[in-house]
Backbone atoms as SQL, in Angstrom:
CREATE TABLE atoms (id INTEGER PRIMARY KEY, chain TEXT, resi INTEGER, resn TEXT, atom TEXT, x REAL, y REAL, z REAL);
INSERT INTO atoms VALUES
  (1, 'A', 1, 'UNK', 'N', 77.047, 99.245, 149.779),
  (2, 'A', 1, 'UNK', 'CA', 76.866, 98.374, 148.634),
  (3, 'A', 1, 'UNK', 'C', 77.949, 98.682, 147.592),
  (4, 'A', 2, 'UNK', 'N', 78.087, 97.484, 147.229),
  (5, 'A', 2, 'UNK', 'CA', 79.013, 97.923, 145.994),
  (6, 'A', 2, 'UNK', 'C', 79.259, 98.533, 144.785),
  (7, 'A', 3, 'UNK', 'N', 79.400, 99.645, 144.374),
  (8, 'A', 3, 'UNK', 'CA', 79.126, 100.121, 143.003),
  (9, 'A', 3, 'UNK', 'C', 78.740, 99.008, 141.623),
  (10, 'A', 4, 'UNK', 'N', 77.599, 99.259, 141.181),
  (11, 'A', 4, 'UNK', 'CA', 77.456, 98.251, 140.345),
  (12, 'A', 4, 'UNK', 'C', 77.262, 98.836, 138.566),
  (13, 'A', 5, 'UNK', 'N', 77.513, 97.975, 137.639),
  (14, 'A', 5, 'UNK', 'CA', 77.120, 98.424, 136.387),
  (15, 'A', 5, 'UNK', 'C', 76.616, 97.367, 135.739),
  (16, 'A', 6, 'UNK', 'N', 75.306, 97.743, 134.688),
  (17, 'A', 6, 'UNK', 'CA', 74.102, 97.290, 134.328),
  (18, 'A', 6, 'UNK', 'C', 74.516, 97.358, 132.500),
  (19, 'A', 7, 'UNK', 'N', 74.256, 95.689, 132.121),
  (20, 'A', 7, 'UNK', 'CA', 74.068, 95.748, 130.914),
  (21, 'A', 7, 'UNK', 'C', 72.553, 95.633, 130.688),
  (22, 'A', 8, 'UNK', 'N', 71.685, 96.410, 129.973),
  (23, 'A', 8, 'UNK', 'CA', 70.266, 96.159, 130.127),
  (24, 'A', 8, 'UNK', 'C', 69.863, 95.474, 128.555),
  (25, 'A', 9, 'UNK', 'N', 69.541, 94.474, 128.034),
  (26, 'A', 9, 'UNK', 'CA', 68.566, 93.760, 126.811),
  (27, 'A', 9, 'UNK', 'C', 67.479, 93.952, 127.006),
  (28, 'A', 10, 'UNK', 'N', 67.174, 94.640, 125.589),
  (29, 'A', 10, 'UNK', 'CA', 65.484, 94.452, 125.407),
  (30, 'A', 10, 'UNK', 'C', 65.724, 93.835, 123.674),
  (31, 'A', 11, 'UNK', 'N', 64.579, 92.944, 123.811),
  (32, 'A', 11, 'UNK', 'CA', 64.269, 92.295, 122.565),
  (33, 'A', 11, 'UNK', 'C', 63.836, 93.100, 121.414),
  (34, 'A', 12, 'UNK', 'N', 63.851, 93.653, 120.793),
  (35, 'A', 12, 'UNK', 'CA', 63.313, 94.423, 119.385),
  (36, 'A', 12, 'UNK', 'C', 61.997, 93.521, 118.900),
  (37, 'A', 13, 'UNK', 'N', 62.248, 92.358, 118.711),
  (38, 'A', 13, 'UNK', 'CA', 61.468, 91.488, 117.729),
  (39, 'A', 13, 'UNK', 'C', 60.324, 91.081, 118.865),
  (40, 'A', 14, 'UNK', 'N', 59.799, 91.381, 120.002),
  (41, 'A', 14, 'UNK', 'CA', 58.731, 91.006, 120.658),
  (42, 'A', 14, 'UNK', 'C', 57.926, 91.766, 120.464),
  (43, 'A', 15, 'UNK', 'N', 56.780, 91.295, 120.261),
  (44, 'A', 15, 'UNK', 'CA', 55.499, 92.050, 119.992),
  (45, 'A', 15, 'UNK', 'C', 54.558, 92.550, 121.508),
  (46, 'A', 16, 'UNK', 'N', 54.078, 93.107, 121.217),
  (47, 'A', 16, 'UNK', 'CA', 53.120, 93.342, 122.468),
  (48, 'A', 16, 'UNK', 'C', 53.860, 95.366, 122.938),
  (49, 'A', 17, 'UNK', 'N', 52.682, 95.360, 124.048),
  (50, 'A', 17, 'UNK', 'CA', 52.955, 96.710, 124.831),
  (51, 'A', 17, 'UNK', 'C', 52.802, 96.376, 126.422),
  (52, 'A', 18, 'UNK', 'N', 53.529, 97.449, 126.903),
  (53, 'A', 18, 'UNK', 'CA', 52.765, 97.695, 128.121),
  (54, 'A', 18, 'UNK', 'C', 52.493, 98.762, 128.681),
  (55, 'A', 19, 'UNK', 'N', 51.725, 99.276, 129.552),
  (56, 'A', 19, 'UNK', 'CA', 51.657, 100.787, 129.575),
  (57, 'A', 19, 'UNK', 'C', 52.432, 101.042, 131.058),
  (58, 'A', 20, 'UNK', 'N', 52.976, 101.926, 130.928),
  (59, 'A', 20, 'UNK', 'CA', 53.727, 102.426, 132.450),
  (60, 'A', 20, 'UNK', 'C', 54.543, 103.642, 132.311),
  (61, 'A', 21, 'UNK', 'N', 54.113, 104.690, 133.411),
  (62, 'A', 21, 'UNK', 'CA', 54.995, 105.987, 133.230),
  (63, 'A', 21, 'UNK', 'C', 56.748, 105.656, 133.273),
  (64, 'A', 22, 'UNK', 'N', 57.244, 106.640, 132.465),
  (65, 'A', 22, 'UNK', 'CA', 58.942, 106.476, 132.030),
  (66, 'A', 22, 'UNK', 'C', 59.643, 106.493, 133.400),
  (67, 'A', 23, 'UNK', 'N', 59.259, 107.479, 134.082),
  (68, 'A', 23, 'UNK', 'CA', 59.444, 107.485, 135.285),
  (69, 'A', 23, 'UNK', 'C', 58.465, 108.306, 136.628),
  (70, 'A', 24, 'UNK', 'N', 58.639, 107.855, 137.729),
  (71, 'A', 24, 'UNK', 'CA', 57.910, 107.984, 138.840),
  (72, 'A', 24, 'UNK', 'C', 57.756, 108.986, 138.998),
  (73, 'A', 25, 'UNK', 'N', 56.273, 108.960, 139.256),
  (74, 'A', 25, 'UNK', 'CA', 55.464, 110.032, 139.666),
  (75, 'A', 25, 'UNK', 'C', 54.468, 110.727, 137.987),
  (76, 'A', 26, 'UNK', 'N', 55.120, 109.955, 136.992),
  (77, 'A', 26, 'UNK', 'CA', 54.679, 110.314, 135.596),
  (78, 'A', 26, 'UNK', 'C', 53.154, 109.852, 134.983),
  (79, 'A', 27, 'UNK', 'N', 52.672, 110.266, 133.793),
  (80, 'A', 27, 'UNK', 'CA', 51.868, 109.839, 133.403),
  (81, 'A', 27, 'UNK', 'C', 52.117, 108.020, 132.475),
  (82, 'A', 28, 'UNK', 'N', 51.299, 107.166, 132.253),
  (83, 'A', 28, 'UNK', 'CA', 51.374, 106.292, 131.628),
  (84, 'A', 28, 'UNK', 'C', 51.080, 106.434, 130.502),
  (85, 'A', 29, 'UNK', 'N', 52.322, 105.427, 129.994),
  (86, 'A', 29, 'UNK', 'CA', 52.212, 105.341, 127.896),
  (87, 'A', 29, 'UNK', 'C', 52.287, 104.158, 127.786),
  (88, 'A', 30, 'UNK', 'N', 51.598, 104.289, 126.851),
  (89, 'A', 30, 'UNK', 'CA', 51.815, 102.257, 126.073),
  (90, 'A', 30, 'UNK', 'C', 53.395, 102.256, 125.362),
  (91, 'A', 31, 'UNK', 'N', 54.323, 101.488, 125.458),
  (92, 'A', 31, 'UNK', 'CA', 55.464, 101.240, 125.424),
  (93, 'A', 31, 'UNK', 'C', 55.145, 99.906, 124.549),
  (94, 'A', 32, 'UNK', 'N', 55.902, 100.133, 123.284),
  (95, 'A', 32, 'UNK', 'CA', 56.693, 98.274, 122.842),
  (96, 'A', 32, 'UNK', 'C', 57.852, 98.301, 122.988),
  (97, 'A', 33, 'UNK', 'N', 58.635, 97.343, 122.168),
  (98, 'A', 33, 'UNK', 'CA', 60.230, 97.105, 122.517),
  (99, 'A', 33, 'UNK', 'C', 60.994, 98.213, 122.266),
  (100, 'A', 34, 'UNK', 'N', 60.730, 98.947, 121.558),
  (101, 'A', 34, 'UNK', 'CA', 61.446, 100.011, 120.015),
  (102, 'A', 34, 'UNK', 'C', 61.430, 100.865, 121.439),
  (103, 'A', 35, 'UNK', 'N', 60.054, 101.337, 121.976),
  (104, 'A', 35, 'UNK', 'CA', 60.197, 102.954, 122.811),
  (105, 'A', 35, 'UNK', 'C', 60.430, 102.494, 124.167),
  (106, 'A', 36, 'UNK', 'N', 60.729, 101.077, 124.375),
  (107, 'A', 36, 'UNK', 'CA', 61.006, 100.513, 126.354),
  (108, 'A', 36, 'UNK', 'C', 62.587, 101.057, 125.928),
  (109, 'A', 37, 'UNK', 'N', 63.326, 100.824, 124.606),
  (110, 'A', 37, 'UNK', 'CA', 64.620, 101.044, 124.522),
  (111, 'A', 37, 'UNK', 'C', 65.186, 102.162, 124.739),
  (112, 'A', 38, 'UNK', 'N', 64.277, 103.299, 123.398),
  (113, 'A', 38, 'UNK', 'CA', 64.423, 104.597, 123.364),
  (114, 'A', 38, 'UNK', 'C', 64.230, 105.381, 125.119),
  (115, 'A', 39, 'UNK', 'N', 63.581, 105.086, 125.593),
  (116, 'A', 39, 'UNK', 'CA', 63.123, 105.969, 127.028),
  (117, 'A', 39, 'UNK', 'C', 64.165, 105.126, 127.554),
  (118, 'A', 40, 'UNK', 'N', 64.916, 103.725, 127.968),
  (119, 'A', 40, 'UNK', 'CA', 65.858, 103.895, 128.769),
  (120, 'A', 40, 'UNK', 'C', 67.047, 104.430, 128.210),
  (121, 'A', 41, 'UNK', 'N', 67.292, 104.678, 126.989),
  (122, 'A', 41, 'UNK', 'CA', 68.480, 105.123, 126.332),
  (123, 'A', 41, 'UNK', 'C', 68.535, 106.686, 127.138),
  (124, 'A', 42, 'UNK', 'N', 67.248, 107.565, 126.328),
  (125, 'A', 42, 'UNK', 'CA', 67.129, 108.819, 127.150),
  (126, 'A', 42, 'UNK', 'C', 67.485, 108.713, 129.057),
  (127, 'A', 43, 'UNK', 'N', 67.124, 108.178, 129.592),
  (128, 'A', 43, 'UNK', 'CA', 67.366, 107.884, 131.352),
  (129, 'A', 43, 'UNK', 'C', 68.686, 107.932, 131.462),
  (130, 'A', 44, 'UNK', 'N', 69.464, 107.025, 131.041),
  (131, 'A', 44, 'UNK', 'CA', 70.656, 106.677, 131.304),
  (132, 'A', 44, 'UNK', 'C', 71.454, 108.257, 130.701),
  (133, 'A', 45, 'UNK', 'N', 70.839, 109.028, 129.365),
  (134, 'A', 45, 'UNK', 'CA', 71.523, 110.220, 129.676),
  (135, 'A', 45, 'UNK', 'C', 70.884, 111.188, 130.041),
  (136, 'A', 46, 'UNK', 'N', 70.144, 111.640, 130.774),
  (137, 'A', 46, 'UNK', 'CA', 69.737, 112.470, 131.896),
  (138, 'A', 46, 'UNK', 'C', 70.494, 112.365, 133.002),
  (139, 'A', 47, 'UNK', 'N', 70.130, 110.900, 133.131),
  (140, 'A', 47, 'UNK', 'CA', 70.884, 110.749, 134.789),
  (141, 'A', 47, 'UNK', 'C', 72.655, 110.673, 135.347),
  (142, 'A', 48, 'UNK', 'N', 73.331, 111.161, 133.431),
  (143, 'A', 48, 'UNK', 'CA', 74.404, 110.982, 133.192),
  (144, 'A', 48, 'UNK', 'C', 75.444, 109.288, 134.010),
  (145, 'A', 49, 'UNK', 'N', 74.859, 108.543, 133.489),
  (146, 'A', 49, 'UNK', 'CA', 75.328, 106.969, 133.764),
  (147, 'A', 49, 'UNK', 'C', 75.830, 106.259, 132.398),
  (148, 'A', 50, 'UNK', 'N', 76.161, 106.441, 131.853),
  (149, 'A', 50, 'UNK', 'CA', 76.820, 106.660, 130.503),
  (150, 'A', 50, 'UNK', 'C', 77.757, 105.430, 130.629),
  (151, 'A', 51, 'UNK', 'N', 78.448, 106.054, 132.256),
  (152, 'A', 51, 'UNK', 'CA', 79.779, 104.802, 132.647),
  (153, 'A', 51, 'UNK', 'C', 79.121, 103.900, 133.174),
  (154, 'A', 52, 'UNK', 'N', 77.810, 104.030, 133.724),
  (155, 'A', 52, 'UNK', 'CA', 77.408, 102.420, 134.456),
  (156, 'A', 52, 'UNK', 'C', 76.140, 101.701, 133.996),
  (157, 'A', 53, 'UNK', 'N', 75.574, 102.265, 132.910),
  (158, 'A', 53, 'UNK', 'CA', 74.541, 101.392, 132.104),
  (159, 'A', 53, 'UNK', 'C', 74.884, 101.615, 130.697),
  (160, 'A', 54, 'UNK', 'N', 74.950, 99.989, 130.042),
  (161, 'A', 54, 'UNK', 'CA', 74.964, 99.946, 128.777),
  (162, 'A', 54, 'UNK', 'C', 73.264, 99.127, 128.277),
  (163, 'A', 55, 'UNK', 'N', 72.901, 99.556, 127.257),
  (164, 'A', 55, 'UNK', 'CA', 71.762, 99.018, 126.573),
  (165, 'A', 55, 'UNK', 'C', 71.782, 98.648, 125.015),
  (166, 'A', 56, 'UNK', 'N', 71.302, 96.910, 125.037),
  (167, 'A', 56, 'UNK', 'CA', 71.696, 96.487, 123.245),
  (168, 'A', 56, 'UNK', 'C', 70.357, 95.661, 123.466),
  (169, 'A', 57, 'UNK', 'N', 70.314, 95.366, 122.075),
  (170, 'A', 57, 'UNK', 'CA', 68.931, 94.936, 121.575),
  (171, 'A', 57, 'UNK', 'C', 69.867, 93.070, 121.569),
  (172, 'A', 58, 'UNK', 'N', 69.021, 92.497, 121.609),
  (173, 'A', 58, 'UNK', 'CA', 69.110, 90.634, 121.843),
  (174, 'A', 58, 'UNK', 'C', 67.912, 90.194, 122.593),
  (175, 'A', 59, 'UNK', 'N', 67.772, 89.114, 122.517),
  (176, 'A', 59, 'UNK', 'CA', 67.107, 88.043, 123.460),
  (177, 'A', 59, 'UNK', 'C', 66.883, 88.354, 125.102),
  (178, 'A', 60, 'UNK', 'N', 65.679, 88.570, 125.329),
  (179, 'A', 60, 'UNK', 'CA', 65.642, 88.907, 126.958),
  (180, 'A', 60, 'UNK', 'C', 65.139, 87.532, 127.571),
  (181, 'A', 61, 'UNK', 'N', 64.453, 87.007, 126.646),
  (182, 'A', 61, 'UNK', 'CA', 63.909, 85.728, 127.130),
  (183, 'A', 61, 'UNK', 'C', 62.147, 85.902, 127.145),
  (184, 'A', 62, 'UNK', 'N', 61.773, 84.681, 127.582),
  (185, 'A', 62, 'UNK', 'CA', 60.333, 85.214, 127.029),
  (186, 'A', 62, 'UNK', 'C', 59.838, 85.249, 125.188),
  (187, 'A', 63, 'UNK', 'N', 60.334, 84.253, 124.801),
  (188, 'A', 63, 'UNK', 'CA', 59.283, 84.358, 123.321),
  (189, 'A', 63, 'UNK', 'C', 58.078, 83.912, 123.026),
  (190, 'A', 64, 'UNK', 'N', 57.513, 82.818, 123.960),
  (191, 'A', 64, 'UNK', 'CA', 56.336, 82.072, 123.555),
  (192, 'A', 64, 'UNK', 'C', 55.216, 83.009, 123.998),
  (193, 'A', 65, 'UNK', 'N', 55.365, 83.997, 124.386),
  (194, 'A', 65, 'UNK', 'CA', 54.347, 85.276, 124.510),
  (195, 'A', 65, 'UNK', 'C', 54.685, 86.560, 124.449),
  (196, 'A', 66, 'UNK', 'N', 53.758, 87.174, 124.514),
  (197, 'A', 66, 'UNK', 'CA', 54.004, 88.873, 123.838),
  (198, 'A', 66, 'UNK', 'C', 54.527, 89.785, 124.916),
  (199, 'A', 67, 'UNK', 'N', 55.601, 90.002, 124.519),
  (200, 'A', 67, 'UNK', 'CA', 56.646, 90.891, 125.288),
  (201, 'A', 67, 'UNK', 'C', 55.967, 92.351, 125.959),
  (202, 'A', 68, 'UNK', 'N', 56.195, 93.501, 126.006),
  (203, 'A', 68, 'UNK', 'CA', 57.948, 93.179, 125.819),
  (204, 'A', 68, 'UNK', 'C', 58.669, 92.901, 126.527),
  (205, 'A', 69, 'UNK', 'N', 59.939, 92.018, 126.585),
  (206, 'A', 69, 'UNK', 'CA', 60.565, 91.930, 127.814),
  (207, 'A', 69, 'UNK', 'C', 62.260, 92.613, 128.167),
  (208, 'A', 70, 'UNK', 'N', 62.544, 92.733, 128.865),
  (209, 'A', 70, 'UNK', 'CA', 63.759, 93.187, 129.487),
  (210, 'A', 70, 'UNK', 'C', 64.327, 92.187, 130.199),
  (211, 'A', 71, 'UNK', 'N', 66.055, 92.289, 130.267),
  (212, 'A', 71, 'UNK', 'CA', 66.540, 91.313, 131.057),
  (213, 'A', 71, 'UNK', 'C', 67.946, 92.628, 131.748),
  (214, 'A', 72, 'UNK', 'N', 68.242, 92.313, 132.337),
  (215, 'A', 72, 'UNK', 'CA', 69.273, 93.016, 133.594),
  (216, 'A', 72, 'UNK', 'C', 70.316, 92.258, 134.195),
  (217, 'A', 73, 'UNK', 'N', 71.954, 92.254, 133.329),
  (218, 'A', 73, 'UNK', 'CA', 73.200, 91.405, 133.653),
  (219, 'A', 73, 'UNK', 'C', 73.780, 92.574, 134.725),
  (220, 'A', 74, 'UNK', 'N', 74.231, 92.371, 136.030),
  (221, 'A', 74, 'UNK', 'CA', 74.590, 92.930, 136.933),
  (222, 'A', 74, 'UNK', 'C', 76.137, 92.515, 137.027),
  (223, 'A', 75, 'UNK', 'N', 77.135, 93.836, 137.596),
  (224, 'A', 75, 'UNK', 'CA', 78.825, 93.544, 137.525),
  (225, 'A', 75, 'UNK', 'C', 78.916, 94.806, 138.362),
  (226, 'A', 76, 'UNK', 'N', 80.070, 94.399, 138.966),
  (227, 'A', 76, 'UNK', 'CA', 80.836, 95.030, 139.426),
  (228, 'A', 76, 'UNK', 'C', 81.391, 95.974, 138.894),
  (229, 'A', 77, 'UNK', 'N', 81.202, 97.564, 139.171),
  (230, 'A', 77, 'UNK', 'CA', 81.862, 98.567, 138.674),
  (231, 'A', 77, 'UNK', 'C', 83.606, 98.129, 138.894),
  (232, 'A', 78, 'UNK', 'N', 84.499, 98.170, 137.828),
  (233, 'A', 78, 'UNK', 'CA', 85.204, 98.594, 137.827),
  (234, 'A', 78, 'UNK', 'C', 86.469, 99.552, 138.536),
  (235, 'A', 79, 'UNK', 'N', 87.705, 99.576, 138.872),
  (236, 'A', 79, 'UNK', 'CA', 88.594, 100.852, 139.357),
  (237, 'A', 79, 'UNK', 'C', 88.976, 101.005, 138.153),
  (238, 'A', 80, 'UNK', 'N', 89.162, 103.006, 138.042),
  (239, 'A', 80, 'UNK', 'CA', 89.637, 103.265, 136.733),
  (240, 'A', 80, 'UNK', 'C', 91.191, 102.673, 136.293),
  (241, 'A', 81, 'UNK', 'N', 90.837, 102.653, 134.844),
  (242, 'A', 81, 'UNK', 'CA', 92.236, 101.719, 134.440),
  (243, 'A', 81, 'UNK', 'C', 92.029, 99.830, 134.020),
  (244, 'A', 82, 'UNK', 'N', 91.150, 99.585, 135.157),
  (245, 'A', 82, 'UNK', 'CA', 90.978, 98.241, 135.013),
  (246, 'A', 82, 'UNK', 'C', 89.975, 98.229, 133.891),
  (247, 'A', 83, 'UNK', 'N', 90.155, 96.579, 133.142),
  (248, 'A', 83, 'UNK', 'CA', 89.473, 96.144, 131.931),
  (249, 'A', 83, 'UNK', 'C', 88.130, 95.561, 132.956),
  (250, 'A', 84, 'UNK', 'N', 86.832, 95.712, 131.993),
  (251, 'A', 84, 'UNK', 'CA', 86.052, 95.167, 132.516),
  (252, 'A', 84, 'UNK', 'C', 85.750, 93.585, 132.625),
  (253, 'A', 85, 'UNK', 'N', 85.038, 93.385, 133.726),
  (254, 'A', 85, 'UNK', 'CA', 85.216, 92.051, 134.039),
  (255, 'A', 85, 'UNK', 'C', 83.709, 91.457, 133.319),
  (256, 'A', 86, 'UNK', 'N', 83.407, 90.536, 132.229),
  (257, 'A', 86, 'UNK', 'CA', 82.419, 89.945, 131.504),
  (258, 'A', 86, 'UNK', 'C', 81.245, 89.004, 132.273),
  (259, 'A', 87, 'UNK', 'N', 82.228, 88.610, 133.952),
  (260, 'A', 87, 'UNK', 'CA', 80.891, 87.946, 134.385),
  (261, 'A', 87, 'UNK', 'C', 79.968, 88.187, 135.556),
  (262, 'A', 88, 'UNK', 'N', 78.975, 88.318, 135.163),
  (263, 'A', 88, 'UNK', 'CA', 77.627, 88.993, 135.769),
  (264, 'A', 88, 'UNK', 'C', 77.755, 88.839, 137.656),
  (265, 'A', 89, 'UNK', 'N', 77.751, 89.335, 138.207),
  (266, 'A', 89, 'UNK', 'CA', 77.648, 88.826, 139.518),
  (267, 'A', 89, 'UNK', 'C', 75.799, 88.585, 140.299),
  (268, 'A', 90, 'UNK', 'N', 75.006, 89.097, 139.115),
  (269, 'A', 90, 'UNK', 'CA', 73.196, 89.143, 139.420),
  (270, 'A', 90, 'UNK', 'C', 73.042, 89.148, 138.358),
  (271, 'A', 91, 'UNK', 'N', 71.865, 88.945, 137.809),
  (272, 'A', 91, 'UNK', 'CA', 71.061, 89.167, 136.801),
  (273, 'A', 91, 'UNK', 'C', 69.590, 89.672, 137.382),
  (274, 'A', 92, 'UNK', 'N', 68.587, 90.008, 137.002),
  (275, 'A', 92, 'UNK', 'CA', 67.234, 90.396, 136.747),
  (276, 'A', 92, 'UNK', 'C', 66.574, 90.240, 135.429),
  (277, 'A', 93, 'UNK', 'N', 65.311, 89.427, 135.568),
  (278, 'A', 93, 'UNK', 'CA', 64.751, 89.669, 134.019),
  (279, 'A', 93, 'UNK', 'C', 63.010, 90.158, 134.493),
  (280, 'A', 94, 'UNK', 'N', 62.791, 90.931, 133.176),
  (281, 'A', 94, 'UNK', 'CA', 61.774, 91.142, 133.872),
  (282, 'A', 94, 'UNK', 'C', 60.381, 90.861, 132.367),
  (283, 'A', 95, 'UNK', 'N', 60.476, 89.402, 132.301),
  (284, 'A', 95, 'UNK', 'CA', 60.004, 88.777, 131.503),
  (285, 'A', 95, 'UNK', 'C', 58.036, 88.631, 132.255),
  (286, 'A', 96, 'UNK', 'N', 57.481, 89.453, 131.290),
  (287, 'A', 96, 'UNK', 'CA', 55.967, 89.451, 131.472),
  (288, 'A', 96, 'UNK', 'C', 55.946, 89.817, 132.742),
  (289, 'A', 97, 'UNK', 'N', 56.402, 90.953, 133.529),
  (290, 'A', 97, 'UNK', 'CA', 56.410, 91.292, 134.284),
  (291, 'A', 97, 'UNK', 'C', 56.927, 92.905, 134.219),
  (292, 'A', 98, 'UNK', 'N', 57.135, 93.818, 133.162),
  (293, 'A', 98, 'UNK', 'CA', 57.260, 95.190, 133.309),
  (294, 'A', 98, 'UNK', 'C', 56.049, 95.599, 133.871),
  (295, 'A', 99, 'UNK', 'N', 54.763, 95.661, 133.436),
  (296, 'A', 99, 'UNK', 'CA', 53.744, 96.327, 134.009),
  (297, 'A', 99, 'UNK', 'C', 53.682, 96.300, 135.502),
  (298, 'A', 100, 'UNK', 'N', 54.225, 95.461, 136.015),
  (299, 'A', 100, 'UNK', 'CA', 54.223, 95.802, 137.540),
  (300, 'A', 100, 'UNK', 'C', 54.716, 96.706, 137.998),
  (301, 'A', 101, 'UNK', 'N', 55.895, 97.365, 137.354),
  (302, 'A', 101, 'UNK', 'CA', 56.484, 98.238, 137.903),
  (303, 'A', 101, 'UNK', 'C', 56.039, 99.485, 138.257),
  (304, 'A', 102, 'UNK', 'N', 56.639, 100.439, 139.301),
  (305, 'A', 102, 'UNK', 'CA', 55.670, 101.283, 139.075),
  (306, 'A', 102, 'UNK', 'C', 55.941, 102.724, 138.008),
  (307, 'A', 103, 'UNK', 'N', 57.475, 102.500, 137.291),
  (308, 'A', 103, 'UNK', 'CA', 57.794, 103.206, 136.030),
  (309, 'A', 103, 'UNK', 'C', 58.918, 102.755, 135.411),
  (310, 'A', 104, 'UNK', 'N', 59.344, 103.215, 134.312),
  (311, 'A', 104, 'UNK', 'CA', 60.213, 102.396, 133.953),
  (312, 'A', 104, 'UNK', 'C', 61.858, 101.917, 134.405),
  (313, 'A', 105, 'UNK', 'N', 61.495, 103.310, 135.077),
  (314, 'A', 105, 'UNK', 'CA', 63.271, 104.127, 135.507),
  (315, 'A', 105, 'UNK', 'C', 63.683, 102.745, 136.016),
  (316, 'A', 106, 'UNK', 'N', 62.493, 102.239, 136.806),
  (317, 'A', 106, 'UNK', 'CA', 62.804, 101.389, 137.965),
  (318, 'A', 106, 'UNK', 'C', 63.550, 100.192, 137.299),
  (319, 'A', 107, 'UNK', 'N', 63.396, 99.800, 136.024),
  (320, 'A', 107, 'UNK', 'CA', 64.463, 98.660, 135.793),
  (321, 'A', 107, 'UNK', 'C', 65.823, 99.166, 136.278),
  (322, 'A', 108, 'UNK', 'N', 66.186, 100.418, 136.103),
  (323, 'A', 108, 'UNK', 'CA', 67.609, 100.919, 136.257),
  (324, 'A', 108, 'UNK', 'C', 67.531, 101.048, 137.671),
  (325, 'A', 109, 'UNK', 'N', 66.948, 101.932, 138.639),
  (326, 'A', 109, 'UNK', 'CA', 67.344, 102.265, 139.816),
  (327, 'A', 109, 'UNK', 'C', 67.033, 100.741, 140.330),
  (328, 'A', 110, 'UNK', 'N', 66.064, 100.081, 140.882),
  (329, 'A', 110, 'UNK', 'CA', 66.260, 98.743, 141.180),
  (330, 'A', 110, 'UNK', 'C', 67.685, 97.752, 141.118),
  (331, 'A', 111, 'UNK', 'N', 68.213, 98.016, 139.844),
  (332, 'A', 111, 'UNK', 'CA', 69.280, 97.057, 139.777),
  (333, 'A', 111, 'UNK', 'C', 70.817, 97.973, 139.969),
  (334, 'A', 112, 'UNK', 'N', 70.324, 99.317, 139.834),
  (335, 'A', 112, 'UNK', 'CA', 71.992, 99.753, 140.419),
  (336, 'A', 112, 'UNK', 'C', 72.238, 100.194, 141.893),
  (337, 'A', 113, 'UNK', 'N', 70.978, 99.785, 142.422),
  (338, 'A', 113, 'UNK', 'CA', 70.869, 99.630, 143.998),
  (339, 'A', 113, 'UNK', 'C', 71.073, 101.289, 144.591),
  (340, 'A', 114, 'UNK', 'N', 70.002, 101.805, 143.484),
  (341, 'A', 114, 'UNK', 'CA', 70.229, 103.815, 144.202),
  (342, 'A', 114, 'UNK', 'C', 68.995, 103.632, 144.972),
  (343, 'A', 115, 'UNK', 'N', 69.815, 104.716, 145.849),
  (344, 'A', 115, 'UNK', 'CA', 68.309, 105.177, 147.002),
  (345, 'A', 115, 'UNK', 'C', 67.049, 105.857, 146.341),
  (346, 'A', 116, 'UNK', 'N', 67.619, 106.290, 145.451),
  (347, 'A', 116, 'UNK', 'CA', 66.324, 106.787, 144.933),
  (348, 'A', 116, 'UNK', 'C', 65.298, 105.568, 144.329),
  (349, 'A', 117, 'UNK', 'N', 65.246, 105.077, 144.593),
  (350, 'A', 117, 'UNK', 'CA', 64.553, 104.445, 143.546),
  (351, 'A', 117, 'UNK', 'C', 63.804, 102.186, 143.781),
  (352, 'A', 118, 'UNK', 'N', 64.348, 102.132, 145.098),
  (353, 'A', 118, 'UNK', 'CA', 64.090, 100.746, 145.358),
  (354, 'A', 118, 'UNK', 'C', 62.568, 100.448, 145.477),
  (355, 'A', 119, 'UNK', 'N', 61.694, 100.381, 144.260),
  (356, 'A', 119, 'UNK', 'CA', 60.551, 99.956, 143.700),
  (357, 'A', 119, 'UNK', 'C', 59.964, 98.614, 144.949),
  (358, 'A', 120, 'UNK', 'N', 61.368, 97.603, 144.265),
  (359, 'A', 120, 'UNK', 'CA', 60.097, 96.300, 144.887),
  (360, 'A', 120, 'UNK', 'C', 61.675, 95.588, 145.310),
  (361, 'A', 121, 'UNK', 'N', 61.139, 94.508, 145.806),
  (362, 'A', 121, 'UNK', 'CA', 62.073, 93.568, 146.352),
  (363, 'A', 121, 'UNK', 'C', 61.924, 92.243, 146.575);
């Protein structure tokens, strides 16, 4: 598979929770937009991916009900040197649909296609 890198949106301004461990095998927390952000901010530096996930607050989609939601723009990693390329080759949203997951990590491992981590399909 091809090396991939993940711009991840979560909405700030959606109301609502959902509960789901940060990551697998964890206990469950009620999560709104503010701490779905904060815990993937923390992930991405644990798992030192710094170079292949970025995370900003905007529009995930999903307003006419209570969030929170996430959305997932998918690209092609890069060769070093090269400028990055702006258009998405996948997307994922995961609009009224986080609680399915079975933690959060999984927005990230799901969409950067690691073995560790292929949740659902």
């Amino acid at each position: 598979m091809t090396p991939r890198r993940l711009v991840i949106t979560v909405c700030p301004r959606e109301p609502g929770s959902v509960a789901l461990p940060i990551a697998r095998g964890g206990r469950s927390v009620r999560l709104n937009a503010a701490a779905i952000g904060r815990h993937l901010r923390e992930l991405v530096a644990e798992r030192g991916l710094d170079e292949r996930v970025r995370l900003r607050e905007g529009c995930a989609g999903g307003c006419s009900a209570p969030g929170p939601n996430v959305s997932v723009e998918i690209f092609p990693m890069t060769r070093p040197g090269e400028r990055e390329d702006h258009v998405a080759v996948d997307w994922k949203t995961y609009v009224y649909s986080l609680a399915s997951l079975d933690c959060l990590a999984a927005v990230i491992e799901e969409n950067l296609g690691s073995s560790r981590g292929r949740t659902r399909r």
